[in-house]
C-alpha positions as CSV (number, residue, x, y, z in Angstrom):
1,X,85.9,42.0,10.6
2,X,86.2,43.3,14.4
3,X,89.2,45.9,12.6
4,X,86.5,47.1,10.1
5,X,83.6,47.6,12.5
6,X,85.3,48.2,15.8
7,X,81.5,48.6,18.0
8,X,79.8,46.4,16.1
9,X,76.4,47.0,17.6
10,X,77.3,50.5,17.3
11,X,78.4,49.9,13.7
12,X,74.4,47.8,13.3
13,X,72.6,50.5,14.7
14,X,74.0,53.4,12.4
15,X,72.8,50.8,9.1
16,X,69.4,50.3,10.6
17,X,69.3,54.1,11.1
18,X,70.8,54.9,7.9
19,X,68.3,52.8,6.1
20,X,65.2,53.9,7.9
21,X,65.9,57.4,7.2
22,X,66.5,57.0,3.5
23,X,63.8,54.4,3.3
24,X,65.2,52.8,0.4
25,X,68.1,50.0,-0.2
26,X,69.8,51.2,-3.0
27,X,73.6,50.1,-3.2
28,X,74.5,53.7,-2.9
29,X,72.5,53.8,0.3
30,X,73.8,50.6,1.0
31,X,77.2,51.7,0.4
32,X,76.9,55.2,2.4
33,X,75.5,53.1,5.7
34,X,78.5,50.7,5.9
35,X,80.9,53.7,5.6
36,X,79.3,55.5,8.0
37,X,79.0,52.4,10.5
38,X,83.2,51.7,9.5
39,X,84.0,55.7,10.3
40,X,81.9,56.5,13.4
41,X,82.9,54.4,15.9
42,X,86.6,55.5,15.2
43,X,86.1,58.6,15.2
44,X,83.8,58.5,18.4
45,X,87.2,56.7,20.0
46,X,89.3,59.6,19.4
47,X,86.1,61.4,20.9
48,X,86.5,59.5,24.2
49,X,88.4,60.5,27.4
50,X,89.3,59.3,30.5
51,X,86.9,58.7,33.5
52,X,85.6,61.9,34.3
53,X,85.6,63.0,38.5
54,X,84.8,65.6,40.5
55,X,87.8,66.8,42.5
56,X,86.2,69.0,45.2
57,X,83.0,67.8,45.8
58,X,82.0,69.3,48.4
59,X,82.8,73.1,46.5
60,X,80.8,71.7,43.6
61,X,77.8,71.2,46.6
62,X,77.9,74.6,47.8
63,X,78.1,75.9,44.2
64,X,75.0,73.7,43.3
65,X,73.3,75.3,46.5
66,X,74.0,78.8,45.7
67,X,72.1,78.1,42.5
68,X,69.6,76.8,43.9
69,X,68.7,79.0,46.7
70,X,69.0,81.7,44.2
71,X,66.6,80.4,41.8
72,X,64.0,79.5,45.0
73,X,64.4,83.0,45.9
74,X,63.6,84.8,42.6
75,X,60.5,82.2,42.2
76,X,59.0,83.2,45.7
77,X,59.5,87.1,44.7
78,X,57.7,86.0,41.3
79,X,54.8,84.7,42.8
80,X,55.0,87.3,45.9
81,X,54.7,89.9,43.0
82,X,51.7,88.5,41.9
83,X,49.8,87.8,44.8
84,X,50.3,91.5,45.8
85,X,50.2,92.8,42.2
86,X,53.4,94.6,42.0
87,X,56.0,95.8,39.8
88,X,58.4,96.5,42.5
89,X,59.3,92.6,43.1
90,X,60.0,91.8,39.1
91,X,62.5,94.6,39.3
92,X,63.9,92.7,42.5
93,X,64.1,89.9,40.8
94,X,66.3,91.0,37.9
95,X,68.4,92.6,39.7
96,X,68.6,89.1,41.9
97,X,69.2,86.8,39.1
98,X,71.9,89.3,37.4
99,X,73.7,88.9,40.9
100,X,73.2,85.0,41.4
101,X,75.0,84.5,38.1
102,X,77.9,86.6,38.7
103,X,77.9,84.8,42.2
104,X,78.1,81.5,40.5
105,X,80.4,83.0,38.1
106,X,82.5,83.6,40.9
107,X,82.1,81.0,42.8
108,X,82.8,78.6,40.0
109,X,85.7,80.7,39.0
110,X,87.6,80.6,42.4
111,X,86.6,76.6,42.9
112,X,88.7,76.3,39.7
113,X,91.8,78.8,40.0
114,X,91.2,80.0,43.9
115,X,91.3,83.5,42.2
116,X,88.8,85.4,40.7
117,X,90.0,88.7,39.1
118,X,93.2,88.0,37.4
């Protein structure tokens, strides 16, 4: 039994959700819920790979903060623009945004390769 359903809670849970969304218990839909509880869990296995881990986190922090301070930067022009009614600021902000995500772009392209044209 544990070859046929290797998760069997996993293997439970598809059934039950199987046979709630049908809403019937048919043999077909009887049939079609165990097959889909037998196939699932293997082919979520194949799915699955090693533990995942950050290998420079402190260039992953600085990345995260470059997105961030960008994104502070073009709410506070935002609502600057609309305390003082102005067009000029939206313009500022597209044209900060369009640069804060080729920065990241950058930045995330160097913290993986430590190049960024090729």
């Amino acid at each position: 039994m544990k070859t046929l359903f290797r998760a069997p809670l996993l293997s439970l849970c598809v059934i039950v959700a199987w046979l709630l969304r049908v809403g019937s218990l048919e043999p077909g839909n009887l049939l079609l819920a165990t097959l889909q509880a037998m196939l699932l869990p293997q082919i979520a296995q194949r799915l699955r790979h090693g533990p995942a881990g950050v290998r420079r986190p402190w260039v992953a922090l600085r990345l995260f903060l470059v997105v961030v301070m960008s994104v502070n930067t073009i709410a506070l022009l935002i609502l600057l623009g609309m305390q003082l009614r102005s067009d000029v600021y939206f313009e500022a902000v597209l044209v900060i945004a369009m640069l804060g995500f080729v920065g990241t772009l950058a930045l995330s392209r160097y913290a993986m390769r430590r190049d960024i044209i090729e």
